[in-house]
N, C-alpha and C positions, 0 to 999 in steps of 0.2 A: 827897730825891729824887736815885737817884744820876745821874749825867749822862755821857754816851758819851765815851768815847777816841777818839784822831785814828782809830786802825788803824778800828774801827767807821763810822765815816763814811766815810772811803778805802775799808770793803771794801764800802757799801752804794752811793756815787756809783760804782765800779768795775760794781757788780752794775746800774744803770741805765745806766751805759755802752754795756755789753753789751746789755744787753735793746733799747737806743735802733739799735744797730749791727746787729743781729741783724733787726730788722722793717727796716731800712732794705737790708737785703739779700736775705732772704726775702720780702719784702711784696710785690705788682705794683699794689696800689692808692694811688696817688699820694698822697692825702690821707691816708694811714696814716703813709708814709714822710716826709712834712712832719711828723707829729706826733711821729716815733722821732725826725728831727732836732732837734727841740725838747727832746726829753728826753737827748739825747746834750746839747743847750749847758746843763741845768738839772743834770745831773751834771757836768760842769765847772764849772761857780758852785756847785755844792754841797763840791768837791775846794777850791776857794779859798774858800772860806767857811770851810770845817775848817783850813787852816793858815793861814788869818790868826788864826785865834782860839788854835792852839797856836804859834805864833810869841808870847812876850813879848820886850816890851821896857817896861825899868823895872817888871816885875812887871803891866803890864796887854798887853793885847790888840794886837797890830798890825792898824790895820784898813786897811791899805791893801789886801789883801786883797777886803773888803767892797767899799772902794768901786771897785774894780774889777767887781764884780760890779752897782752900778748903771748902769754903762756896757753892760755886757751884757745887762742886761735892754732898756734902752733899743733896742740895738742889733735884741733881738729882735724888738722892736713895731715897729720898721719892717719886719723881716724876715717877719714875718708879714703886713702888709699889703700889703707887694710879691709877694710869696709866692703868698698867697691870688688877688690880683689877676692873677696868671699862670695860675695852676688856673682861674679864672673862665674868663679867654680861653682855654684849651686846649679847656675844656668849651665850651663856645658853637661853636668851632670845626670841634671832633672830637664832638661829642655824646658823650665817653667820659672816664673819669679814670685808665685801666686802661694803665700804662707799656709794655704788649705792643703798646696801639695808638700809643702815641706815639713808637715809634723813628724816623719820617721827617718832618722839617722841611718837606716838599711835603705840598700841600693832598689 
């Protein structure tokens, strides 16, 4: 089973990049553009996933890399729960999730 090169990983986390970037600028519905952000931080821990694994040292793997990336996951599980829990309050609020209605901080 042959297995992927750095450039292949670089140019698939680049290609979620974009895509993460691109709803997150296009999109007007709130909970779409939480979820491109999510996909923007999961192509970044995929970009450090691929060069800790092409980084050797002494012929094996450097995984600082890796575990840089359970930091991040970590970091996202609260991101998500604080996240989510602001959309909750926006919606209860504004009865809306749509960012055209939530440009003003007044009720």
């Amino acid at each position: 089973m042959p297995t992927a090169s750095l450039t292949e990983y670089l140019f698939f986390s680049g290609l979620l990049f974009a895509i993460g970037l691109s709803g997150v600028i296009i999109r007007r519905n709130i909970i779409v553009i939480f979820m491109c952000l999510e996909l923007m931080l999961a192509a970044a821990s995929l970009t450090l996933v691929a060069f800790s694994r092409a980084n050797l040292v002494n012929g094996l793997p450097d995984y600082d890399g890796q575990m840089l990336v359970f930091f991040i996951i970590t970091v996202a599980a609260a991101e998500v729960a604080v996240g989510l829990a602001i959309i909750v309050a926006l919606y209860r609020a504004r009865k809306t999730i749509s960012t055209d209605d939530l440009t003003s901080l007044k009720n």
